[in-house]
C-alpha positions in Angstrom: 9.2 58.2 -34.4 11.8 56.4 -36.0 11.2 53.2 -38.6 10.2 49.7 -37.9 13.3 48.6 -38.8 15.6 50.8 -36.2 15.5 50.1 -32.6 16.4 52.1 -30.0 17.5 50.6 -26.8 16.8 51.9 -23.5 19.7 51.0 -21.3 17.4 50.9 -18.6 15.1 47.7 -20.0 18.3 45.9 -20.9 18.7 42.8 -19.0 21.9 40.7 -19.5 21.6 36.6 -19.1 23.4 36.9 -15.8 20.4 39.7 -14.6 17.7 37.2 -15.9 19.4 34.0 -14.0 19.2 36.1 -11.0 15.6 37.4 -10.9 14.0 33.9 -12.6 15.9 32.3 -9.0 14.7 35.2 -6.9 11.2 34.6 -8.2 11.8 31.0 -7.4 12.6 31.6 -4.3 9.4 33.8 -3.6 7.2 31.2 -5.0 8.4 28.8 -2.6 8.6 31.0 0.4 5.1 31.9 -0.3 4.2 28.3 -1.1 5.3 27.3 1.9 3.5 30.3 4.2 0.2 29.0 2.3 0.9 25.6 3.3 1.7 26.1 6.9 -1.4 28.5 6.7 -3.5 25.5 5.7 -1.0 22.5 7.6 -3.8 19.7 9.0 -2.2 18.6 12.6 -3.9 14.2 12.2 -5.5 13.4 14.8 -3.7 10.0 16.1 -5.3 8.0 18.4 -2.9 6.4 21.3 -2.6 2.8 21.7 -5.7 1.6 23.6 -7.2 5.1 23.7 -8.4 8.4 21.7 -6.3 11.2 20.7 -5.6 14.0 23.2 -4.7 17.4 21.3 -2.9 20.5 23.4 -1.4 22.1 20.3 -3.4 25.2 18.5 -4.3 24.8 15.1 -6.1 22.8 12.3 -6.9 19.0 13.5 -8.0 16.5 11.0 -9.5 13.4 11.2 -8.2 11.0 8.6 -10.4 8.0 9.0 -13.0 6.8 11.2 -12.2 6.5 14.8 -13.4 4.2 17.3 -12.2 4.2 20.8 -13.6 0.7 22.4 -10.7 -0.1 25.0 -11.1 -0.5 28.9 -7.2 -0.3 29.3 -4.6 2.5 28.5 -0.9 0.7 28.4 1.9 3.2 29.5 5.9 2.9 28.8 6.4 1.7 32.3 4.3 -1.4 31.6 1.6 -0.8 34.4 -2.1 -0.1 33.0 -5.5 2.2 34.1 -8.5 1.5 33.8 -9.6 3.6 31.0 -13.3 3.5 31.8 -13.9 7.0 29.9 -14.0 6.2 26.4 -13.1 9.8 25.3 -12.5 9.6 21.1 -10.8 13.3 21.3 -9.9 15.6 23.8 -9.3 19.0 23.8 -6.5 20.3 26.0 -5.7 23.7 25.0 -7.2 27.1 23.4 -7.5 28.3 19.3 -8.2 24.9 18.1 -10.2 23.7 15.2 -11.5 20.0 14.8 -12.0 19.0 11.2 -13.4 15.9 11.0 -13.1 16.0 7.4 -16.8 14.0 6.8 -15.3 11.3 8.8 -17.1 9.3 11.4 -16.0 9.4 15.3 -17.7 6.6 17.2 -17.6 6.4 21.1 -18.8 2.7 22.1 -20.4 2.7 25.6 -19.4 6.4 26.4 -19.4 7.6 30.1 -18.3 11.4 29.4 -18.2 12.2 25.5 -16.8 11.1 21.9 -15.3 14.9 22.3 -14.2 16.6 25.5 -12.1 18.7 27.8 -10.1 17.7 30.8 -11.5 17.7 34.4 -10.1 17.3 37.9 -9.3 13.3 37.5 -7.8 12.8 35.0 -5.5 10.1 35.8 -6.0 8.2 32.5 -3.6 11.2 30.5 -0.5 12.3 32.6 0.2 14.9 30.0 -2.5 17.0 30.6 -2.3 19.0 34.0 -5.5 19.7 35.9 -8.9 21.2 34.3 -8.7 22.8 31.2 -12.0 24.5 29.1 -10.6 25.9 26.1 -11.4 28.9 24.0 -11.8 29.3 20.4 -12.9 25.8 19.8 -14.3 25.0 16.1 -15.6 21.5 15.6 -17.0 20.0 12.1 -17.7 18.6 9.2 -18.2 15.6 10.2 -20.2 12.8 12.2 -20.4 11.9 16.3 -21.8 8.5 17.2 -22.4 7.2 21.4 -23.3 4.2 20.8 -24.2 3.2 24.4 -24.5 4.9 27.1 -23.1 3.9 30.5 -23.2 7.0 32.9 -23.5 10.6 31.6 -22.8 9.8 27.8 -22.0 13.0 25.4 -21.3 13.6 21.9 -19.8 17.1 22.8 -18.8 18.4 26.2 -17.3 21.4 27.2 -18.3 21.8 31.3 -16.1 22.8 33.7 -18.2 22.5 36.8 -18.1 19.0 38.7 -21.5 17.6 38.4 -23.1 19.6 35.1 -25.1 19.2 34.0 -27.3 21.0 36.7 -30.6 19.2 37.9 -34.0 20.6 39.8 -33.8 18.6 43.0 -37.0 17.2 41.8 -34.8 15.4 39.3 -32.4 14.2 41.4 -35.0 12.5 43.9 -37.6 11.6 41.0 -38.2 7.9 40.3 -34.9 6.0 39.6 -32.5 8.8 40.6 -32.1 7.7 44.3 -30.4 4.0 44.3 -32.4 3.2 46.9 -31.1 5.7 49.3 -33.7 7.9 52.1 -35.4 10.7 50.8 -33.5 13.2 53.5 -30.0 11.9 53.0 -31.0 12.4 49.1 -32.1 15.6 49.3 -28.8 16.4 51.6 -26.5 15.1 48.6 -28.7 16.9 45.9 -28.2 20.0 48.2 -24.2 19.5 48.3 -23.9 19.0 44.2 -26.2 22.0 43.9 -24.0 24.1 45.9 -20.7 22.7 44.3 -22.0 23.2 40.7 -23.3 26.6 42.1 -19.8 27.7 43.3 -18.2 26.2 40.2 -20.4 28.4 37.9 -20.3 32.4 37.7 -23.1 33.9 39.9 -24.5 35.7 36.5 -24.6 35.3 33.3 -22.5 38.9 32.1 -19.6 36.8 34.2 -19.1 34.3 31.8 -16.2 34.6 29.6 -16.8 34.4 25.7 -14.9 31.3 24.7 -15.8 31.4 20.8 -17.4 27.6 20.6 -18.3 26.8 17.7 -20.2 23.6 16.4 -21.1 23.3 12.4 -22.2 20.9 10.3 -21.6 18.0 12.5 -24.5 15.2 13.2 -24.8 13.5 16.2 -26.5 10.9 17.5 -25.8 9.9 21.3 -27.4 7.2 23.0 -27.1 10.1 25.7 -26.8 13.6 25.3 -26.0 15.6 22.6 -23.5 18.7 23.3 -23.2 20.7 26.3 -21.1 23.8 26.6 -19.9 26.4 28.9 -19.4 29.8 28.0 -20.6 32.9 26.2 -21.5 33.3 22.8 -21.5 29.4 21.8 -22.7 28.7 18.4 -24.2 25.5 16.9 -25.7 25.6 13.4 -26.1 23.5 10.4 -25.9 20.2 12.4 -28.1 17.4 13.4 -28.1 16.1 17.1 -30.5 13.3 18.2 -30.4 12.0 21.3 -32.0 9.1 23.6 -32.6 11.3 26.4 -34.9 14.3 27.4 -32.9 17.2 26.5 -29.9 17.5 23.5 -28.2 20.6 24.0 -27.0 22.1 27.9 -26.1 26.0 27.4 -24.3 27.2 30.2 -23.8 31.4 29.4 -25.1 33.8 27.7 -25.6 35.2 23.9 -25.8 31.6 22.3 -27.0 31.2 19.1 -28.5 28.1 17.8 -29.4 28.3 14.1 -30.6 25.7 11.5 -30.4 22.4 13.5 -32.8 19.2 13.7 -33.0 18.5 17.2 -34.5 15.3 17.8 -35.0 14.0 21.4 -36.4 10.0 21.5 -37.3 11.0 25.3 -35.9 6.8 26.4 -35.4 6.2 29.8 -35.7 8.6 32.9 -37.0 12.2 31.4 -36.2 15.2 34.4 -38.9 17.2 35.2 -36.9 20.3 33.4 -36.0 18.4 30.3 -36.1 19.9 27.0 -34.6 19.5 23.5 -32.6 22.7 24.6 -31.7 23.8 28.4 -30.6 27.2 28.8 -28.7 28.0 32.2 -27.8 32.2 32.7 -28.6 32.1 29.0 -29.6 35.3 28.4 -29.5 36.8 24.8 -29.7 33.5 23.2 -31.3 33.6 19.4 -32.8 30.0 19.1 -33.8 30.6 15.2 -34.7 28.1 12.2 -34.4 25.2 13.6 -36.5 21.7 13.5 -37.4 20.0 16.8 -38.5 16.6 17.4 -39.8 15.6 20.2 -40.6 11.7 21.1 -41.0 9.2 23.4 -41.4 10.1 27.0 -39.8 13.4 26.2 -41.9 16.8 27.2 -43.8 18.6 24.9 -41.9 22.1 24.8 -38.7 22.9 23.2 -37.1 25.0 25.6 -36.5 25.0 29.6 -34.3 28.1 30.8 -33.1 28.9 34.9 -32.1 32.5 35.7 -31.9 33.2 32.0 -33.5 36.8 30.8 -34.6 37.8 27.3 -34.2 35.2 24.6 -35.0 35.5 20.8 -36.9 32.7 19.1 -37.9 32.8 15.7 -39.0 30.6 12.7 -38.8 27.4 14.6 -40.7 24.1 14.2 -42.0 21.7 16.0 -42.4 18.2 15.4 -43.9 15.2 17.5 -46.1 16.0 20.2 -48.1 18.6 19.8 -46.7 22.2 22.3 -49.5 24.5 22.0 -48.7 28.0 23.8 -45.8 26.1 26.1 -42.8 26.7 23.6 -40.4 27.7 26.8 -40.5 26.6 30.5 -38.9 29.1 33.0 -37.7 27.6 36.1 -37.1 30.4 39.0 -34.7 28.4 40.5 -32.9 25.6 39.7 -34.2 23.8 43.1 -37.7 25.0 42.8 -40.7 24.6 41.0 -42.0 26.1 37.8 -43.6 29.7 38.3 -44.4 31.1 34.9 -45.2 29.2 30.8 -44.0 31.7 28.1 -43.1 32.3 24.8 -43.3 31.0 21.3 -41.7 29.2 18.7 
């Protein structure tokens, strides 16, 4: 080893100042690429309202909500200067696949709904030329955030994600129960309830393995609808960590199997009509579903069980509570059939 005071330099450490411009820029240069990968990575797509109407999303990616949204507006105005009759009231629609809704702890309000403050595109859509017939997306994530339907005027949601024409499904007992018919004959009623039974029917798959997985996901979001509260089509759906209350009988519509509903409050104020298969959850081909840790409410005119299920086979339930009217053994109704009557009480919380 030589002395402190000689130094022996290895040709291969030595850097010249033209060497150490060049890699202090080609780190630059890395830094910012890899700067700008993160920030595309994390880019938030706002979500923009149009004039007169709510914001209608088709790209995939993060969307954020940036303030609270209102949509209150009976007219769309177009570039050609003529106008529709924008009698929806939709806040934000979802028109495409791999899309995540932040609603960033914001507030999204829906004043006198008739489909939902959130939704997908059906058959008539007239109102948004851009968007091209029915679309249900996959890999949906909505959160963080809250979902207000302040009046209800028709089928009011906070969250819908139905394909079929005329979901959700009733028992024909609920389509000619007290206030259902307008007046019309009991045959020619029970004629039209058998024609939206059979179009929902051909609409839906025949069993519940036929149901793709669509990856919906609904987390820490509240809702309170002065209808219902989400009601989604597809396997595998999740909803946890939220709040939904509702004003009428049931709050969440699962159409498919392999849901799993997790630490919710479910309140249902049961105001207004209550169908005879109402419940704070509705399971339709649901089978597989693990309904665990939640809080139910039930008030009002609503029924005193927490879940009703048609042509749905084994279900998990565990660690649930129930508030509000007392349920005894009657935690689940199962309906046979969607047009018949009850045939069997199981299940607990």
């Amino acid at each position: 080893m030589r002395g402190a005071g000689n130094i022996v330099r290895d040709s291969t450490m030595e850097i010249t100042h033209g060497h150490a411009m060049r890699l202090l820029l080609t780190l630059s240069l890395l830094l910012i690429g890899a700067s700008a990968v993160a920030q595309d990575a994390g880019t938030c797509q706002p979500i923009q309202p149009r004039q007169g109407g709510g914001a209608v999303l088709t790209r995939p990616g993060l969307h954020c909500v940036t303030r609270d949204m209102l949509v209150d507006s009976h007219y769309r105005p177009f570039a050609h200067g003529s106008e529709y009759k924008n009698d929806d009231h939709i806040v934000i629609l979802v028109a495409g696949d791999n899309v995540v809704v932040d609603l960033q702890r914001h507030t999204v309000v829906a004043n006198a709904a008739m489909r939902a403050a959130i939704d997908t595109p059906a058959s008539d859509w007239i109102n948004y030329p851009d968007v091209h017939g029915p679309v249900l997306p996959a890999n949906l994530t909505i959160r963080n955030g809250k979902i207000r339907v302040t009046r209800r005027a028709g089928d009011a949601w906070g969250i819908k994600i139905l394909s079929a024409p005329g979901l959700p499904l009733d028992l024909r007992s609920d389509m000619a129960g007290p206030g259902a018919t307008g007046g019309l004959p009991a045959a020619q009623m029970t004629e039209l309830s058998a024609f939206a039974v059979g179009q929902v029917r051909r609409a839906l798959p025949a069993r519940a393995r036929d149901y793709p997985a669509r990856g919906i996901l609904v987390e820490k979001v509240a809702i309170s609808s002065a209808g219902w509260g989400i009601g989604v089509e597809g396997a595998g759906t999740v909803i946890r960590d939220s709040t939904i209350e509702v004003d009428a009988g049931t709050a969440l519509w699962i159409y498919g199997p392999n849901a799993r509903i997790e630490n919710n409050t479910i309140i249902v104020r049961g105001r207004g009509r209550v169908r005879e298969a109402d419940a704070p959850i509705r399971l339709h081909h649901g089978d597989g579903a693990i309904i665990r840790n939640n809080r139910i409410v039930v008030k009002g005119d609503g029924h005193p069980w927490a879940v009703t299920s048609f042509r749905t086979g084994a279900i998990t339930l565990e660690g649930n509570t129930m508030n509000g009217k007392p349920i005894g053994p009657e935690g689940i109704k199962v309906f046979a059939d969607d047009l018949f009557q009850l045939t069997e009480t199981t299940g607990v919380l």
